[in-house]
C-alpha positions in Angstrom: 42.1 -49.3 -7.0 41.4 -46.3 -8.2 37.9 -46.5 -9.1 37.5 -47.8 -5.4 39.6 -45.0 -4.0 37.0 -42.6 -6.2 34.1 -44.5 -3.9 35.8 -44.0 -0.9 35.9 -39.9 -1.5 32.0 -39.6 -2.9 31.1 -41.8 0.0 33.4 -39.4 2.6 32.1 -36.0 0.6 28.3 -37.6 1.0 28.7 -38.3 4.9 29.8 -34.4 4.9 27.1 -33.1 3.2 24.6 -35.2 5.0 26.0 -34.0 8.5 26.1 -30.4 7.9 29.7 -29.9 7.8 29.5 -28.3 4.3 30.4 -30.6 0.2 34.6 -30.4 0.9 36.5 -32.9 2.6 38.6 -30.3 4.2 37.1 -27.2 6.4 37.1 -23.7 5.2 40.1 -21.7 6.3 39.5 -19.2 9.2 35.6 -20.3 9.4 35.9 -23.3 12.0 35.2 -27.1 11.7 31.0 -25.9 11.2 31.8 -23.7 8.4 30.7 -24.8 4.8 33.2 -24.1 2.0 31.2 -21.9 0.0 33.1 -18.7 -1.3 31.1 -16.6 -3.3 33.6 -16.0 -6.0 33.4 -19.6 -7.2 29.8 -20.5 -6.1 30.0 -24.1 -4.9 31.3 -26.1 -7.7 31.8 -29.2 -5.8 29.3 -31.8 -6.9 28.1 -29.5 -10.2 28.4 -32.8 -12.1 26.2 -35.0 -9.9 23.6 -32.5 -9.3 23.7 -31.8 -13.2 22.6 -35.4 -13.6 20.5 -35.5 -10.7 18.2 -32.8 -12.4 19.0 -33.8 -16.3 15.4 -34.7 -16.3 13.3 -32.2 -14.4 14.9 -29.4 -15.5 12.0 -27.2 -17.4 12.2 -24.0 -19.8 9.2 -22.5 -20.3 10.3 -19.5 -22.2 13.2 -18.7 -25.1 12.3 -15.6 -24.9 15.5 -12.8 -23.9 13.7 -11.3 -21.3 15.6 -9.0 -18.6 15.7 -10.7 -15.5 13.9 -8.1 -12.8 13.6 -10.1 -9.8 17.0 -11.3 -9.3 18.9 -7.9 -10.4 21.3 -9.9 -13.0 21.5 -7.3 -15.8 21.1 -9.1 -18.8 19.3 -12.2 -20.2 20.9 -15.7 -21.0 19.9 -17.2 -24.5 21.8 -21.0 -23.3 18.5 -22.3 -22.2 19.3 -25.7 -23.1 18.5 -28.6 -21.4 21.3 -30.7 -19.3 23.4 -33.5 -20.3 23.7 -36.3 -17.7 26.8 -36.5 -16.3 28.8 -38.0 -13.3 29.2 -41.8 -12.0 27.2 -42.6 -9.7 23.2 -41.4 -9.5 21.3 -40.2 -6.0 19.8 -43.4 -5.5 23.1 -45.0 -5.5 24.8 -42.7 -3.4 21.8 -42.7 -1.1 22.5 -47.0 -0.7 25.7 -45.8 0.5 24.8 -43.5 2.8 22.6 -46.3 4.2 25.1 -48.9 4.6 27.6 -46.2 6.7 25.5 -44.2 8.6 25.9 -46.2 11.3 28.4 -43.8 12.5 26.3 -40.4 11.9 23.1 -38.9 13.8 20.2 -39.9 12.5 17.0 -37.9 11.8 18.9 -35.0 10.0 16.5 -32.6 8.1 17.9 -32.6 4.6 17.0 -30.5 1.6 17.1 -31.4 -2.4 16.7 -29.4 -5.0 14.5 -31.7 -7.0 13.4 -29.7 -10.4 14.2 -26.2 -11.7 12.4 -24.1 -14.0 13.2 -21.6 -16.0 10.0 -18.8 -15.7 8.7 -16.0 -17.7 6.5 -13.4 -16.4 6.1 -10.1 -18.8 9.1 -8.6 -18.3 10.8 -10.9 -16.1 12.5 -13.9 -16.7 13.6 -15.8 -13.6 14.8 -20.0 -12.1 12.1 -21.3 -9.8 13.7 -24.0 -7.8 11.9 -26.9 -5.8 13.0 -27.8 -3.1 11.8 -31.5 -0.9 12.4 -31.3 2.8 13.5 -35.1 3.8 14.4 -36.6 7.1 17.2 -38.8 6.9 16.7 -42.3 7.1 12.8 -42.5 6.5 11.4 -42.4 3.2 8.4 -39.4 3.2 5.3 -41.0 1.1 3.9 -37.5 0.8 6.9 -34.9 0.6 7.2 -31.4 1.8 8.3 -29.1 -1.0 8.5 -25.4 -1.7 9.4 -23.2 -4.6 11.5 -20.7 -4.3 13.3 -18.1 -6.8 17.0 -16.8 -5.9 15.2 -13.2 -4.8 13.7 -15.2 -2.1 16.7 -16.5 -1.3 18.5 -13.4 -1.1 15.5 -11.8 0.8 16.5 -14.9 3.8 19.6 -14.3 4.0 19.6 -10.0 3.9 16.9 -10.8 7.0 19.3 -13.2 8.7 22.5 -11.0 8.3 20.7 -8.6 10.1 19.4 -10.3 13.2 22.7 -12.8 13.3 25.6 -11.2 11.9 28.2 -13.5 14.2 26.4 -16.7 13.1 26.0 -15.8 9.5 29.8 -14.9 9.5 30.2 -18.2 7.8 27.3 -19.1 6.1 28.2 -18.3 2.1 25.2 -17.0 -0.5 25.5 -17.5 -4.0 26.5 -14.2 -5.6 24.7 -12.7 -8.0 25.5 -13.0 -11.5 25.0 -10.4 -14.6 25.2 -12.9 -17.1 25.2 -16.6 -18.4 21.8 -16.8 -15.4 20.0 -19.7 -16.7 22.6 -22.1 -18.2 22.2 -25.3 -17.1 25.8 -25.0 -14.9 24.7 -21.7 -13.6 21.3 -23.6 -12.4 23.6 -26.9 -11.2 25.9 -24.6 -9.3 23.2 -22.8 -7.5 20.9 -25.8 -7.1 23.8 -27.4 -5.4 24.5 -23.6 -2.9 21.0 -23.5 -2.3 20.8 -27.3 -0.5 24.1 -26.1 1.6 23.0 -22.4 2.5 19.8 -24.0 4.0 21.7 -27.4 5.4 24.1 -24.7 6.8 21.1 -22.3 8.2 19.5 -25.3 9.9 22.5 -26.9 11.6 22.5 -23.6 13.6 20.2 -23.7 16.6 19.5 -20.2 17.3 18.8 -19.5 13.1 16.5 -23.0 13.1 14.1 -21.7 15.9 13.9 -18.2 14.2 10.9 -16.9 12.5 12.6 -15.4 9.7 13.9 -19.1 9.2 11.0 -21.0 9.8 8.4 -18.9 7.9 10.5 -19.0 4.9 9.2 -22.6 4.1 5.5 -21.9 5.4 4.0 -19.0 5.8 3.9 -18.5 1.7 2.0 -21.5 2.0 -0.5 -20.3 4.6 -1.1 -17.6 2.9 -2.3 -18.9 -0.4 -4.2 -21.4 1.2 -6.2 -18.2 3.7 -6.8 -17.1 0.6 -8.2 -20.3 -1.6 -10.0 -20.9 1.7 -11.7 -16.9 1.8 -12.7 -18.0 -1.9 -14.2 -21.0 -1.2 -11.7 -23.5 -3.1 -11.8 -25.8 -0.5 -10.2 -28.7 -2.5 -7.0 -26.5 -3.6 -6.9 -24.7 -0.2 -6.9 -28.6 1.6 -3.5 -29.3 -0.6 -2.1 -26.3 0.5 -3.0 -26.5 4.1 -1.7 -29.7 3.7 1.9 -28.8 2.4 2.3 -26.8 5.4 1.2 -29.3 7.9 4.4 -31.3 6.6 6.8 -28.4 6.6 6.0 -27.6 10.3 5.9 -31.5 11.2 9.9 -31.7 9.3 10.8 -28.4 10.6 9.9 -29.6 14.5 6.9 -26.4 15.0 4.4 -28.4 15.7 2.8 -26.8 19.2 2.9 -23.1 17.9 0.2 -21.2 16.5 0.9 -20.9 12.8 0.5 -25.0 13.5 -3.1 -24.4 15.4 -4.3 -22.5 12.0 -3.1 -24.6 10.1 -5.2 -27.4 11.9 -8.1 -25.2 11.7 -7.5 -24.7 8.3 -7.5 -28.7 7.1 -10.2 -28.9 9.8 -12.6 -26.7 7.4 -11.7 -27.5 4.4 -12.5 -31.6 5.3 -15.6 -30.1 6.6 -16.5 -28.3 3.6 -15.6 -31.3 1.3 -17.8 -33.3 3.3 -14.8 -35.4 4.9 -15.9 -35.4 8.1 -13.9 -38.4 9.7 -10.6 -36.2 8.7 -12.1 -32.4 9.9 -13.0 -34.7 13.1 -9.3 -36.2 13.6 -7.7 -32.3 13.0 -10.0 -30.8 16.1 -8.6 -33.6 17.9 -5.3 -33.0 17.1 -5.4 -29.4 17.9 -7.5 -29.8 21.5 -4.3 -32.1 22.2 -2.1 -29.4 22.2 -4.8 -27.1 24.0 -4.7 -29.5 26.6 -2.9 -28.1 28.8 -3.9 -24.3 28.1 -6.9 -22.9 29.7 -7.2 -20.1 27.6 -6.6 -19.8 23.6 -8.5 -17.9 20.8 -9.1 -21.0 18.9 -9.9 -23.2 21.9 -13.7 -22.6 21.9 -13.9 -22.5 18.1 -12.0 -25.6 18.4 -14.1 -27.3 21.0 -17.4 -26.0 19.5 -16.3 -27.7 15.5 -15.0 -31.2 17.7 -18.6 -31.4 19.7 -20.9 -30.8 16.4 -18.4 -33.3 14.2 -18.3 -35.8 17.0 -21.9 -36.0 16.7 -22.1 -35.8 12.7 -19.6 -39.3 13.0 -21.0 -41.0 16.2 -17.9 -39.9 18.3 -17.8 -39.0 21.8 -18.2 -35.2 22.7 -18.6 -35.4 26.5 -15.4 -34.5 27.4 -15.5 -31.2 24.7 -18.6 -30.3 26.1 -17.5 -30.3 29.4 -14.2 -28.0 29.0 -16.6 -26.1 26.7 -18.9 -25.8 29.8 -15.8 -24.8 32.2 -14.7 -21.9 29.6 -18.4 -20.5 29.6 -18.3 -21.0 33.4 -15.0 -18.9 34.1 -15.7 -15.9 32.1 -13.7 -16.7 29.4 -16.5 -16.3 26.9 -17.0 -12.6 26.7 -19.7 -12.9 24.0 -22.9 -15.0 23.7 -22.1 -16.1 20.3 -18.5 -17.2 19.7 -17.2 -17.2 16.1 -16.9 -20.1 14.3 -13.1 -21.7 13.1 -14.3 -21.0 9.7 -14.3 -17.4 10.9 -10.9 -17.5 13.0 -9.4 -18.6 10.0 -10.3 -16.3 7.5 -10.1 -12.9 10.0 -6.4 -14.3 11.0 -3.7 -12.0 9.8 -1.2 -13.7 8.4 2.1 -11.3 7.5 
């Protein structure tokens, strides 16, 4: 009875979590039913012992050395760098076989986050926890996973900018406080893992913080710009990894018609070229005149249009239909210039801030 009764509350605390109403089984006082329990005095220590086994084996040190910690203004360094012991009942994979057999009675197609591996980092003088982070739908298993790293600076950096645009919203939204010792102990690193998943959970379950820019570019635009950069420098085969990454955190995070999406179309698009993968560079321009469809005038249509015609010859495709909305742009006026820039060129003169 009572092992089954501990079941019954993992399984209850999982649906919870996985629906966005915060790790407790009981609401924070004063916050409202959407409000996560998350006071920053105590720092989440709800599930500390099944995240703690959760990341007993990608948890990484890469430096003993007692190193100030700059980034994250915690005032002294932590020498408990060891590694974690595994811990709790019941692993992911056995909670997530729950999950499966209940969620009959939950929305499906939740965005969820996991903290999947944290590092401990030295740079010079700075010693800092680089976390990474998959971006999961629920109910689908992702062959190829969206992840980002982040450091708790970053995190802070989100939610300062959120706090300012949506005080009301980010009334109840708890941040991890910051800590001036004991920083890189594997409890400190569970307990913060564990805050991390709910603080964005939390951000994402609010609609007007979701569609923000200061949300969304959080997970990408790091991404875009390393891989503008690998692409200026011609390292097309690490730029196409990067590019790729992003195309999967705009797909999970539902910002797939805007124009950070486009670039990063045009992005793949020229980096397959330039690796001589032309049946992929091919399928991006026709991703991205999709979305053009319906817009008769774009910066990256033409480029667009002009890359699709000369690929869809290089792979015995059909071009008439490009060359004639190519025709109609040069027809309306739309074409100020006799020679247009290339996507290649788009890409790289794009600023990306």
């Amino acid at each position: 009875p009572a092992r089954g009764t501990m079941a019954a509350r993992i399984l209850h605390r999982l649906r919870h979590a996985l629906a966005g109403e915060g790790g407790r089984e009981e609401p924070a006082g004063g916050g409202g039913g959407e409000a996560e329990d998350c006071p920053e005095s105590s720092e989440l220590e709800d599930d500390t012992e099944g995240l703690s086994t959760r990341l007993s084996g990608t948890l990484s040190f890469t430096s003993h050395e007692d190193e100030e910690e700059e980034e994250e203004g915690d005032g002294a360094s932590e020498e408990d760098t060891h590694a974690m012991r595994p811990g709790g009942s019941l692993l992911t994979r056995q909670l997530q076989e729950l999950w499966r057999r209940s969620r009959g009675s939950l929305a499906p197609q939740r965005l969820l986050f996991e903290v999947t591996s944290a590092s401990v980092v030295s740079e010079r003088s700075s010693k800092y926890v680089l976390y990474t982070i998959y971006l999961i739908r629920s109910g689908q298993f992702d062959k190829a996973p969206a992840t980002i790293a982040r450091r708790y600076s970053d995190f802070e950096q989100l939610n300062r900018r959120l706090r300012c645009r949506f005080s009301c919203d980010m009334a109840s939204v708890a941040f991890p406080r910051k800590r001036l010792r004991r920083n890189f102990t594997a409890e400190t690193i569970a307990k913060r893992s564990r805050a991390f998943e709910q603080f964005l959970s939390h951000l994402h379950s609010i609609d007007e913080i979701r569609r923000s820019s200061e949300f969304l570019e959080f997970f990408f635009l790091p991404d875009l710009q390393a891989a503008q950069r690998l692409t200026c420098t011609g390292m097309y085969r690490e730029a196409l990894a990067t590019w790729a990454n992003a195309y999967r955190l705009q797909n999970r995070l539902g910002v797939c018609s805007s124009g950070r999406f486009l670039l990063t179309l045009a992005g793949l698009a020229v980096c397959h070229q330039e690796l001589d993968q032309l049946n992929e560079a091919h399928g991006c321009c026709e991703q991205a005149l999709q979305l053009l469809e319906a817009q008769g005038s774009h910066p990256l249509l033409g480029p667009f249009l002009q890359a699709h015609i000369h690929l869809a010859w290089k792979v015995g495709k059909d071009k008439r239909h490009s060359e004639a909305r190519l025709q109609d742009l040069r027809e309306s006026g739309l074409f100020l210039q006799q020679q247009q820039p290339s996507l290649k060129e788009c890409l790289i003169k794009e600023p990306l801030e």
